[in-house]
C-alpha positions in Angstrom: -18.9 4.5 -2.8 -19.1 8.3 -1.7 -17.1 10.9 -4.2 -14.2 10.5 -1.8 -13.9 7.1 -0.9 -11.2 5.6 -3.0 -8.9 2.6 -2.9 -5.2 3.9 -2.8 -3.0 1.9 -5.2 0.8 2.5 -4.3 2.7 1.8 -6.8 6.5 1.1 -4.8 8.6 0.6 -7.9 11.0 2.4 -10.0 10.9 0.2 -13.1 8.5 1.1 -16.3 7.0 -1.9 -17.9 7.9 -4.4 -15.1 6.2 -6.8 -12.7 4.4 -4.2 -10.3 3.8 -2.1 -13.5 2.1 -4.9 -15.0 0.3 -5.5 -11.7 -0.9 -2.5 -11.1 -2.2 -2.1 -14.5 -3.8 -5.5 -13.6 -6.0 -3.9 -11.0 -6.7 -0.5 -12.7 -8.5 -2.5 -15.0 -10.3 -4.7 -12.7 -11.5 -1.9 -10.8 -12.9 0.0 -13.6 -14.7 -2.8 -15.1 -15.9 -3.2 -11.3 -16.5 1.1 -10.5 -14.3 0.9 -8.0 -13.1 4.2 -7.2 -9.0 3.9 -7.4 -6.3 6.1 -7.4 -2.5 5.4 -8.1 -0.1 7.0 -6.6 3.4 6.9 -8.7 5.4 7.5 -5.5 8.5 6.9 -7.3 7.2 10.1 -9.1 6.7 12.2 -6.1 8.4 14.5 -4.0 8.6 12.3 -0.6 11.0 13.4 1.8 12.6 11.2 4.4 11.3 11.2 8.1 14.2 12.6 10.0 12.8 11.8 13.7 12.4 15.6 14.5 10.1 15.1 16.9 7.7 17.6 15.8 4.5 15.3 15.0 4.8 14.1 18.8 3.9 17.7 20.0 1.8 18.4 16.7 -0.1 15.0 15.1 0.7 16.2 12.0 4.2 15.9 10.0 6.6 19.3 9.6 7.4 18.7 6.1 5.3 20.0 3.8 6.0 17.7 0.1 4.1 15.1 -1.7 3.2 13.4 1.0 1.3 16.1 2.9 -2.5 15.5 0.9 -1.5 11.4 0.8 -2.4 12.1 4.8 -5.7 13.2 4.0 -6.0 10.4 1.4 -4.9 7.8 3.6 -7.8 9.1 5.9 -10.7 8.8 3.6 -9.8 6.0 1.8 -11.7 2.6 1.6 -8.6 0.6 1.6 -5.1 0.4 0.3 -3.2 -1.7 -1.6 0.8 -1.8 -1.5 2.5 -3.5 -5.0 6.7 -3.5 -3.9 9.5 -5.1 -5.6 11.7 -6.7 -2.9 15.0 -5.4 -2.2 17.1 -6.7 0.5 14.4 -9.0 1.4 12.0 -5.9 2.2 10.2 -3.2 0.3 11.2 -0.5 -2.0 13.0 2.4 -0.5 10.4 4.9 -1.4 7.7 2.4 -0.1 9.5 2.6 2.9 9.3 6.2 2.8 5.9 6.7 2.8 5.7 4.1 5.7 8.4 5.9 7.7 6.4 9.4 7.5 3.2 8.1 8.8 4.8 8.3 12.4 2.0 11.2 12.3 -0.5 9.3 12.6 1.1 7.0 14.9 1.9 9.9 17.3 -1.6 11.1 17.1 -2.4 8.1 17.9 -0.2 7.0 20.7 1.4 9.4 22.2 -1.2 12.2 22.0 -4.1 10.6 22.0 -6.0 12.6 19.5 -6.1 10.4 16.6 -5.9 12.6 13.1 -7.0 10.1 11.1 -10.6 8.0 11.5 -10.1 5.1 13.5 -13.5 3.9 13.0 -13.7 4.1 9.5 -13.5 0.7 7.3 -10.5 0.5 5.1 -9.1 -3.0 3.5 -6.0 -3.5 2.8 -3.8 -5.6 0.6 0.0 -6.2 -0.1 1.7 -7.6 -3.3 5.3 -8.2 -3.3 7.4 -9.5 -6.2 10.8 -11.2 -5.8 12.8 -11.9 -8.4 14.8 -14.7 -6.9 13.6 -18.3 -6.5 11.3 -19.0 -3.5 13.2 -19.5 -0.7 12.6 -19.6 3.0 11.6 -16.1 4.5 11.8 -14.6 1.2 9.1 -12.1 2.3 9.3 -11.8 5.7 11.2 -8.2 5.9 8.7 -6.6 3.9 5.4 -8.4 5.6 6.5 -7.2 9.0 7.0 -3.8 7.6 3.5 -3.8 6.2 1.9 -5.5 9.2 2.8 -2.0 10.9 2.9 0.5 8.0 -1.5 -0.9 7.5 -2.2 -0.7 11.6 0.0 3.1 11.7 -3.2 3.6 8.6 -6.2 1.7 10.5 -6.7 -0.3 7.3 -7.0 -4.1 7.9 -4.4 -6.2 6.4 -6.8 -8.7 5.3 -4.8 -10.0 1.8 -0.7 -10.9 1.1 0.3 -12.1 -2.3 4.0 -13.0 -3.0 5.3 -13.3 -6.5 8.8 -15.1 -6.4 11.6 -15.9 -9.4 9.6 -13.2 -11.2 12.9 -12.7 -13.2 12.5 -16.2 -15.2 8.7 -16.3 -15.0 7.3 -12.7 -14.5 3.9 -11.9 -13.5 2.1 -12.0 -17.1 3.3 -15.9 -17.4 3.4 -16.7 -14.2 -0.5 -18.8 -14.3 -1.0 -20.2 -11.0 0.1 -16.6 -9.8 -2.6 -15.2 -11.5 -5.0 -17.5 -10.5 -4.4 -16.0 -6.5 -4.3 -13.2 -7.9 -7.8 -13.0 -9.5 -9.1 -14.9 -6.3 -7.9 -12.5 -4.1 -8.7 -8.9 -5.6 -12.0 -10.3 -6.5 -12.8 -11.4 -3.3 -11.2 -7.7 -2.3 -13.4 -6.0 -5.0 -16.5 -7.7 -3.5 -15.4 -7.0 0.2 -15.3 -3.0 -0.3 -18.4 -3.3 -2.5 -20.6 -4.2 0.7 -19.0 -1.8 2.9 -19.6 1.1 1.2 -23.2 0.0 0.0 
């Protein structure tokens, strides 16, 4: 992988020491031990503003409000992939991963109503979403947040090619959960090997 070619790990919850803290620490190392470029991004850490429909990346292609989110653009666009780790609430993602989602109208815009794309649609990117519920499995559990994602990953060009959901993660929580962790490993291993022979 090129200098600048990193998998994006967003990590969409509030809570230290929890499930998607545990989960994300759970692919740091994985990546490392694989030299996969990676960087997290602590959104709950950042200054990311709410979109506020103004309009202005319809004329533009490129969002008003300049914050924490302004070099994520950049990132979004040389990035190999991206991988989305969200608590549910409300039976969709975090508020702040919604956030981020929300300002990447940009690119849509760029996209769709300009037609002058500001970010690569050509390049490769894989992408990945973990959510973790912590009520019992249940019908549609994860459908709010899945549909969400199935637009927040096409608004980035990053193929949405893994979904992992993690229910009653308040009895049994990621670390114990076993048959969880056996998708888990499956799944980011078959990712790891996936963005290995793309960007050989």
């Amino acid at each position: 992988m090129g200098r600048n070619d990193k998998v994006l790990i967003i990590n969409g919850s509030p809570r230290k020491n929890k499930n998607c803290h545990s989960v994300v620490k759970e692919l740091v190392k994985k990546f490392e031990e694989n030299e996969i470029n990676y960087k997290v991004l602590d959104i709950y850490k950042m200054d990311i503003d709410y979109c506020t429909a103004c309009g202005a990346c319809e004329k533009t292609g490129y969002c008003r409000i300049k914050d924490d989110m302004t070099p994520i653009y950049e990132e979004f666009n040389k990035s190999t992939g991206t991988i989305t780790v969200s608590p549910m609430y409300f039976s969709s993602v975090s508020t702040k991963v919604k956030t981020v989602v929300d300002r990447t109208q940009a690119f849509f815009s760029s996209k769709y109503v300009l037609g002058k794309p500001s970010i690569d649609r050509d390049k490769f990117r894989l992408g990945m979403y973990i959510a973790i519920g912590g009520q019992p499995e249940f019908e549609n559990q994860f459908l709010g947040g899945q549909i969400v994602m199935d637009i927040f990953y096409k608004s980035i060009n990053t193929d949405l090619e893994y979904n992992l959901y993690l229910s009653n993660s308040d009895e049994v929580p990621f670390e114990e959960n076993e048959d969880f962790k056996a998708r888990f490993n499956r799944d980011v291993d078959e990712y790891i090997k996936k963005i290995k022979e793309n960007n050989n």
